[in-house]
C-alpha positions as CSV (number, residue, x, y, z in Angstrom):
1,X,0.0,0.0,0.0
2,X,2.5,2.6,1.2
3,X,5.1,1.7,-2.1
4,X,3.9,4.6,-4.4
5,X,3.7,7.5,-1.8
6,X,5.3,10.4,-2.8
7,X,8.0,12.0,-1.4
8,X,7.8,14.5,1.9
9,X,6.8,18.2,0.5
10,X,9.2,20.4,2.6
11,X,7.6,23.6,2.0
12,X,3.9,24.9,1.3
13,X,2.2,23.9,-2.0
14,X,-0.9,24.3,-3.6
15,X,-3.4,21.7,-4.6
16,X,-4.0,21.7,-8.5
17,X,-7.4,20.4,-8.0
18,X,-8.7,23.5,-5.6
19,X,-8.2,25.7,-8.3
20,X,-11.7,27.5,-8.2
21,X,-13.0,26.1,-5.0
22,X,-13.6,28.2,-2.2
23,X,-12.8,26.8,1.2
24,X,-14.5,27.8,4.7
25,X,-12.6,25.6,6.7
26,X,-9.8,22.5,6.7
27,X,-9.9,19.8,9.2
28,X,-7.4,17.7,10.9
29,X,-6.3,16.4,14.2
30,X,-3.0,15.1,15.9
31,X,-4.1,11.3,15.9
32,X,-4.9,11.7,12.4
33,X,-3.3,10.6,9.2
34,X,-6.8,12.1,7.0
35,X,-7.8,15.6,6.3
36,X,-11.3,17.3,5.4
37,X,-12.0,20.5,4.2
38,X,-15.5,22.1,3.8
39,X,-16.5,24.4,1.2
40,X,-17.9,27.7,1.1
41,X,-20.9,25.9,-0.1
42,X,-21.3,23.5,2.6
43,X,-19.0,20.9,0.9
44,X,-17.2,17.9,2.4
45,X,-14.4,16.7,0.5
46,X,-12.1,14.2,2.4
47,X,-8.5,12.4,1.1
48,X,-5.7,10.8,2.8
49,X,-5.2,7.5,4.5
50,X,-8.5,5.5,4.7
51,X,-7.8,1.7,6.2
52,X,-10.9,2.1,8.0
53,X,-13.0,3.8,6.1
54,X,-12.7,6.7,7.5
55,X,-12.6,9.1,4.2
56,X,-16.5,8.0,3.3
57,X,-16.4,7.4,0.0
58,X,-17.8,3.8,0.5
59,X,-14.4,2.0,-0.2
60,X,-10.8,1.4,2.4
61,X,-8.5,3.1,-1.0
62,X,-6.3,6.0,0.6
63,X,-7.3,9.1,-1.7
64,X,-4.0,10.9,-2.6
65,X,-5.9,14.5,-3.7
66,X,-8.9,16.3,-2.0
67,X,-11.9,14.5,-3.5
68,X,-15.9,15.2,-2.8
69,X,-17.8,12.7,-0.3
70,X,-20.7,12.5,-2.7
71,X,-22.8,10.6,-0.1
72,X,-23.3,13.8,1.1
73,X,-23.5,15.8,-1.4
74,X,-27.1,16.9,-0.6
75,X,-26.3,17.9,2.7
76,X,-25.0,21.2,4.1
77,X,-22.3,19.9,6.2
78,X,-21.4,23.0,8.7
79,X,-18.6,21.2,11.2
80,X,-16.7,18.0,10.8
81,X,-14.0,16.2,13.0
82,X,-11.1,13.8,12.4
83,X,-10.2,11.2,15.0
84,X,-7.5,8.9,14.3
85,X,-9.7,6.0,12.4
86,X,-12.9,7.8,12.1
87,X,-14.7,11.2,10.9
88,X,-17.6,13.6,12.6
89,X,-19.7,15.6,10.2
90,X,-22.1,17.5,11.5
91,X,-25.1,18.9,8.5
92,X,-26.8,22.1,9.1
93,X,-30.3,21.7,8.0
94,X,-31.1,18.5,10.7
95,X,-31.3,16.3,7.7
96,X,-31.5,12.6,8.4
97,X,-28.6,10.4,7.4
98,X,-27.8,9.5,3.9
99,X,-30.9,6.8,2.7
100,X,-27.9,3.7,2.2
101,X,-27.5,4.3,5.7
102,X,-29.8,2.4,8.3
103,X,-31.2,4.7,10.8
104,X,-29.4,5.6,13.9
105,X,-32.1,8.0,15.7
106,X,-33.5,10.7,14.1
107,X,-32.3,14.3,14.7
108,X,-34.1,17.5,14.8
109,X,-33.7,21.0,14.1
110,X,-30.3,22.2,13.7
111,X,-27.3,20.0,13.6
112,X,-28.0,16.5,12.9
113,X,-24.5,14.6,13.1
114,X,-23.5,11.9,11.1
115,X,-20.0,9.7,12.2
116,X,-18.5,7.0,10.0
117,X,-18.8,3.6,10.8
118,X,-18.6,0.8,9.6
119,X,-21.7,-1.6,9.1
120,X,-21.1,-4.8,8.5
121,X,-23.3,-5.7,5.4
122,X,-23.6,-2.4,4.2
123,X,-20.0,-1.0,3.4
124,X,-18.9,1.8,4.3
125,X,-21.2,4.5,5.1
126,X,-21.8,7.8,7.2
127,X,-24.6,7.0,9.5
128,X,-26.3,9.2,12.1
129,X,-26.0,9.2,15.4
130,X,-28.6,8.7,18.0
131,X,-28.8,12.1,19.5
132,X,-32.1,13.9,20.4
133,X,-30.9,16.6,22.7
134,X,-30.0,20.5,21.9
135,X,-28.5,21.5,18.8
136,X,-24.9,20.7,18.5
137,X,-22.1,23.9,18.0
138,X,-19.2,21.7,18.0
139,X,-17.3,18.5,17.8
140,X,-13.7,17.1,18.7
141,X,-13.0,14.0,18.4
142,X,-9.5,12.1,20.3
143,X,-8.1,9.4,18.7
144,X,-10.9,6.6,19.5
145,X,-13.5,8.5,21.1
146,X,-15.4,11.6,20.3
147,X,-17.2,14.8,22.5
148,X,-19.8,17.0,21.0
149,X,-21.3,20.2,22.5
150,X,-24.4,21.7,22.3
151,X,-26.0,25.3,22.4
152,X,-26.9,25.4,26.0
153,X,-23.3,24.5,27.1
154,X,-23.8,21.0,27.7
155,X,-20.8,18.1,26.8
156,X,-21.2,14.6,25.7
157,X,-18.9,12.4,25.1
158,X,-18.8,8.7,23.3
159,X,-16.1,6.3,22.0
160,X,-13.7,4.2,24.0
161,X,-13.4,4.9,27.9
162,X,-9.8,4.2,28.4
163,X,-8.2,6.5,30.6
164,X,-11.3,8.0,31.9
165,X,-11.2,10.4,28.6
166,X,-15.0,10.3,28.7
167,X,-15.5,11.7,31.6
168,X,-18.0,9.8,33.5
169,X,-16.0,8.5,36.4
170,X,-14.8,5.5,34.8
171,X,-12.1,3.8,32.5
172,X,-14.5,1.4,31.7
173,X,-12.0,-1.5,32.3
174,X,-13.3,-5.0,32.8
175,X,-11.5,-8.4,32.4
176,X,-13.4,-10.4,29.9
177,X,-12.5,-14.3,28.9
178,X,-8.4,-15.4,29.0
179,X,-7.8,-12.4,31.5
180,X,-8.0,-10.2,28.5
181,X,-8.2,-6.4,29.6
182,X,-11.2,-5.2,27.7
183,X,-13.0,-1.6,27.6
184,X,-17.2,-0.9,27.8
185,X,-17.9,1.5,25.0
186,X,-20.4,4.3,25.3
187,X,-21.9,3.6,22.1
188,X,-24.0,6.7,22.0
189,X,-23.6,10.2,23.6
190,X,-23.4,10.0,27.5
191,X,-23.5,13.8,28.7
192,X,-20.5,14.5,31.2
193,X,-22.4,15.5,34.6
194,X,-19.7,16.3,36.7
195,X,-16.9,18.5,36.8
196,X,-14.6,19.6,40.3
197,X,-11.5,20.6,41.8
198,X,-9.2,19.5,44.1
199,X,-7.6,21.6,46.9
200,X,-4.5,21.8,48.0
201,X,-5.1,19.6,50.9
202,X,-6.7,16.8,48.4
203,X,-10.3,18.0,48.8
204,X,-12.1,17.2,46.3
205,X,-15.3,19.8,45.5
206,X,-17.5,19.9,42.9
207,X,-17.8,22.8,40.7
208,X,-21.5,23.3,39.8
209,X,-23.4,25.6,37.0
210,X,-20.8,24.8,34.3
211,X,-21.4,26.0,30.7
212,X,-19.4,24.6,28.5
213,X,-18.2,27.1,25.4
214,X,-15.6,25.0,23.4
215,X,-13.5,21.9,23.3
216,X,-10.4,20.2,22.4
217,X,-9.3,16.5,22.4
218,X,-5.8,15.3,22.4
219,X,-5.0,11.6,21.7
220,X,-6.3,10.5,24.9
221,X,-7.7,13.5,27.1
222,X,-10.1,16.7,26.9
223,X,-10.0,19.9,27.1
224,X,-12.8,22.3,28.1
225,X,-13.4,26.1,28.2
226,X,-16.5,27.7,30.2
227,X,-18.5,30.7,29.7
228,X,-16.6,31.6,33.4
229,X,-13.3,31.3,31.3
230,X,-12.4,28.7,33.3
231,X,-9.9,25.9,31.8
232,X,-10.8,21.8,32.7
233,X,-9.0,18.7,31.9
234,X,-8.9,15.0,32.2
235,X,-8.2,11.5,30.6
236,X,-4.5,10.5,30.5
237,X,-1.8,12.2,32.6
238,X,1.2,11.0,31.5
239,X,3.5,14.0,30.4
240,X,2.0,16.7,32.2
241,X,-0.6,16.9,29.7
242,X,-3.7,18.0,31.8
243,X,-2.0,20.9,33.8
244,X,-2.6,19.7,37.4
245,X,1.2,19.5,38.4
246,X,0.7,15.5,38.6
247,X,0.8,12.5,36.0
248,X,-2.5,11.1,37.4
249,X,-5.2,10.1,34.9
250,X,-8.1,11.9,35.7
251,X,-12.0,10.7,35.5
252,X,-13.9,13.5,35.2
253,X,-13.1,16.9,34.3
254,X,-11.0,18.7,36.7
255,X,-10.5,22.8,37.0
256,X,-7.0,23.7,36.0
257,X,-6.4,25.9,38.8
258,X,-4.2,28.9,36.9
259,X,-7.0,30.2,34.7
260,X,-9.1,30.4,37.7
261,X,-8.1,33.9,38.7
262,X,-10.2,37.2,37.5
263,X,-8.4,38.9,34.3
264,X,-6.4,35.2,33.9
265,X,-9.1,33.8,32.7
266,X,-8.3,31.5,29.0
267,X,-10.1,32.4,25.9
268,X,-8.7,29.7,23.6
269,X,-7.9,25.9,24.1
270,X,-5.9,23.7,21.5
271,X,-5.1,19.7,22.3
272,X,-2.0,18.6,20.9
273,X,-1.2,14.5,20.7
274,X,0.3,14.9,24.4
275,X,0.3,18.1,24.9
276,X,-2.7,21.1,25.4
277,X,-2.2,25.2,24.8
278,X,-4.8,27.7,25.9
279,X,-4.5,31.6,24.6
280,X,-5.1,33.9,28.1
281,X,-7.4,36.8,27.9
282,X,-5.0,39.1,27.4
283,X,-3.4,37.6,24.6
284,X,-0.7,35.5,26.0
285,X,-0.3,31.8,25.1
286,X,0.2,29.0,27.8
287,X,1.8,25.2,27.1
288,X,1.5,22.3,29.3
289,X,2.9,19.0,28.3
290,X,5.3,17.4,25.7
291,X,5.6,18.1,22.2
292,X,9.5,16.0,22.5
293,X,8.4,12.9,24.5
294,X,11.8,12.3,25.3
295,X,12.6,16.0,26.7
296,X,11.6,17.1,30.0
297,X,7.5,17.7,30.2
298,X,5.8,20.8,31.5
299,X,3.8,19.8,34.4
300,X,1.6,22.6,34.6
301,X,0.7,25.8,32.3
302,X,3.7,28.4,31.3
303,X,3.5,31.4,28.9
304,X,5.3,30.4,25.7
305,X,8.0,33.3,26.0
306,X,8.5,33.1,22.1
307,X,4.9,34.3,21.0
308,X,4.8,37.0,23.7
309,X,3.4,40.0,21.9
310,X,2.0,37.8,18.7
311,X,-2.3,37.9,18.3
312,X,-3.0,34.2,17.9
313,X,-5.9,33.6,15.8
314,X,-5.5,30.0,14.9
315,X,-3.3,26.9,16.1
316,X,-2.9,23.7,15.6
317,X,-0.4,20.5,16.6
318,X,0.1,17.0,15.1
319,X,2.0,14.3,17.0
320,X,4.8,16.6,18.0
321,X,4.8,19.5,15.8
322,X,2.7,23.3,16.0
323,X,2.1,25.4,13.4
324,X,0.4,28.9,14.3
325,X,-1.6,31.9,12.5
326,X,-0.8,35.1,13.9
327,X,-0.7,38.3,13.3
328,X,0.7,38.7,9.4
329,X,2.3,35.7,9.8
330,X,2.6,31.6,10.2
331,X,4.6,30.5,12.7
332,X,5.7,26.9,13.6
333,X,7.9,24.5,15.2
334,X,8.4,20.9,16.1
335,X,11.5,18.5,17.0
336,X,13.0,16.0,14.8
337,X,11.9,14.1,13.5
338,X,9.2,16.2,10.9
339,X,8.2,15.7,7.7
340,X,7.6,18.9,6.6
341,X,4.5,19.9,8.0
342,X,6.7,23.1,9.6
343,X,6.9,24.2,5.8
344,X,10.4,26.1,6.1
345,X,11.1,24.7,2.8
346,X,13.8,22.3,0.9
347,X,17.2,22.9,2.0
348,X,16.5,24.5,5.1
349,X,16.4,23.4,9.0
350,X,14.1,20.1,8.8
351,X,12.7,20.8,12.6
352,X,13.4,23.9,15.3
353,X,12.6,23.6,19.0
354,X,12.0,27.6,18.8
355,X,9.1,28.7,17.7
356,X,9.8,30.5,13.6
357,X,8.4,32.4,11.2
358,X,7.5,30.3,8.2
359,X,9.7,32.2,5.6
360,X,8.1,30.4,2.3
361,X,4.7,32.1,3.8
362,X,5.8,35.5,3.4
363,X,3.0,38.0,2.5
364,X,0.7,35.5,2.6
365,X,-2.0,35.9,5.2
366,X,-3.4,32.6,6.8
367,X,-6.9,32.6,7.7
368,X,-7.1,29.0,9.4
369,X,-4.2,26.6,10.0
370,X,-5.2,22.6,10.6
371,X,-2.8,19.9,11.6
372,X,-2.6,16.0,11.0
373,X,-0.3,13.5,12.6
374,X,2.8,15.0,10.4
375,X,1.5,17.4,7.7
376,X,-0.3,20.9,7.8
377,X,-3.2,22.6,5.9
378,X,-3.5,26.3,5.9
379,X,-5.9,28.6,4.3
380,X,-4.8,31.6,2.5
381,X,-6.5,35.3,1.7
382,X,-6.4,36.2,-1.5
383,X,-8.5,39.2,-1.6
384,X,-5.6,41.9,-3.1
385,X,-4.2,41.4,-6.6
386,X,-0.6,41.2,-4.8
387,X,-2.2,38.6,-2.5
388,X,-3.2,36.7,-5.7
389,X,0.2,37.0,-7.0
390,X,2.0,35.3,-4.0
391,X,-0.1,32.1,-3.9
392,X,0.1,31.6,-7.6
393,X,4.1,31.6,-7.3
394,X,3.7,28.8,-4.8
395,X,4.7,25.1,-6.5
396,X,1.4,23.1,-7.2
397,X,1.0,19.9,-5.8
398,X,-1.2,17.2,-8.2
399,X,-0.3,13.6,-6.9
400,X,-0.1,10.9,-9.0
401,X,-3.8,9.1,-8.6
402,X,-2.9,5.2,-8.1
């Protein structure tokens, strides 16, 4: 399968087959080796790798070039989600699922969500999900479970429990036959109902009246902004990754305690593979984790000196790499090893442990950046004639369809 992929692309290219096509949005996620961008027109086109048929066009062939998910193609599809093996879409207009699909719950008014699976006699198909409660304003999915959010602030999560990355108070571990370790799946959405803190002594309180305003899934934890501005975490520990100052998995969601102060409140979140960011009120950008698994972690939030001063408006991270919009310019780093997803181009520094200005990207103004496992997506503006004239110098990339 993997004999006729082509070669890294060290710097930023352009795909031939976009030419004309206006994008709202690109989709990606750290666990994910597949990418999905959406129209302006409420489009879902979908390429990459696809053993699980996770790309939706009703076959397990990776897809080398952005192509259209036609089973959709009479929906409006207004969010979408990559997880490592599997694909959120969420469709404006409440429509039920595609009619090969068998029913999975009807949905209505705004939002109906439709996730990839796999049925057995049936192919592969996007099929809804049984969901019946407020319309849904966004979705995140981790590498094999998934959290969606709804208008009134309320979370649900589904997928695999391990780690306690759903957030119900379990890790859903039993032992089945052969003393096999095996996990209970929620196999539809389970709303997260509780969410505390722990004090200093080891109290633990709950923290009631919690409206949830955006999420963000790493690998194998969660991250969670309020409409108090306040930051929560939980799932896996390891590396420092939830911002408690500990390497304990955590059940349910649990206040990180430095956002919890008036005017430090967090107004972004961002989930890296092991790692999580969160942009302060005032502008300033906080990292907790490991990006280099092998370097020391960062137990608990710290401003990233190198972006001090920079307006963030988009970020993104793959398994160890960030790329970053801000300002008038992209910015990214990542250790070794990368494979081009920080774009500096051929013949320069492959990976940089300090955060860079992306020199191939200059004068080009990026709208929305989006990050797989080890490549990047960006948008560009091309509103000005000189704008025009910078994107069409960049190389155009048309893989070879196998």
């Amino acid at each position: 399968a993997y004999r006729n992929l082509g070669q890294n692309l060290w710097g930023p290219h352009r795909y031939g087959c976009l030419s004309g096509i206006r994008v709202r949005s690109v989709v990606s996620g750290p666990c994910a080796a597949h990418s999905l961008l959406i129209t302006s027109e409420g489009k879902l086109w979908s390429w990459g790798r696809n053993e699980k048929g996770q790309l939706g066009h009703g076959d397990t062939k990776r897809v080398e070039a952005p192509k259209l998910i036609e089973v959709l193609g009479a929906e409006s599809i207004v969010l979408a989600a990559c997880g490592r093996n599997h694909t959120l879409a969420l469709t404006g207009m409440g429509r039920a699922s595609p009619p090969a699909c068998p029913k999975l719950g009807e949905k209505q008014g705004f939002g109906g969500l439709t996730i990839h699976v796999l049925v057995p006699s049936f192919g592969w198909f996007f099929c809804q999900i049984m969901y019946n409660g407020q319309p849904i304003t966004k979705l995140a999915c981790g590498a094999e479970f998934s959290m969606i959010m709804d208008c009134k602030g309320n979370l649900y999560s589904f997928g695999c429990p391990e780690y306690g990355q759903l957030g119900h108070n379990s890790d859903g571990k039993f032992i089945a036959r052969a003393q096999r370790i095996e996990y209970d799946c929620e196999l539809v959405p389970r709303r997260v109902g509780i969410f505390i803190e722990k004090t200093k002594d080891g109290q633990i309180l709950p923290v009631p009246n919690v409206v949830v305003r955006d999420v963000a899934c790493g690998a194998n934890h969660t991250l969670v902004l309020d409409s108090q501005k306040r930051v929560f975490s939980w799932g896996f520990g390891g590396y420092g990754r939830l911002g408690h100052a500990e390497q304990k998995d955590e059940m349910v969601p649990r206040l990180v305690k430095l956002f919890d102060f008036p005017g430090r409140g967090a107004a972004q979140i961002y989930a890296g593979y092991t790692c999580s960011f969160a942009v302060s009120e005032t502008g300033g950008l906080f990292f907790w984790g490991a990006t280099n698994t092998s370097r020391e972690s960062t137990m608990y939030p710290k401003a990233v000196q190198d972006l001090c001063g920079w307006k963030i408006r988009s970020l993104a991270c793959g398994k160890s790499s960030i790329i970053v919009a801000a300002d008038e310019s992209t910015i990214s780093w990542g250790p070794s090893p990368t494979f081009g997803e920080l774009g500096y181009g051929d013949h320069k520094p492959k990976s940089s442990t300090a955060a860079q200005e992306v020199k191939t990207l200059d004068g080009i103004y990026t709208e929305q950046v989006a990050m797989g496992y080890a490549h990047s997506l960006l948008i560009a503006r091309d509103e000005s004639e000189a704008e025009q004239e910078k994107l069409r110098k960049l190389p155009e990339y048309n893989p070879r369809t196998l």
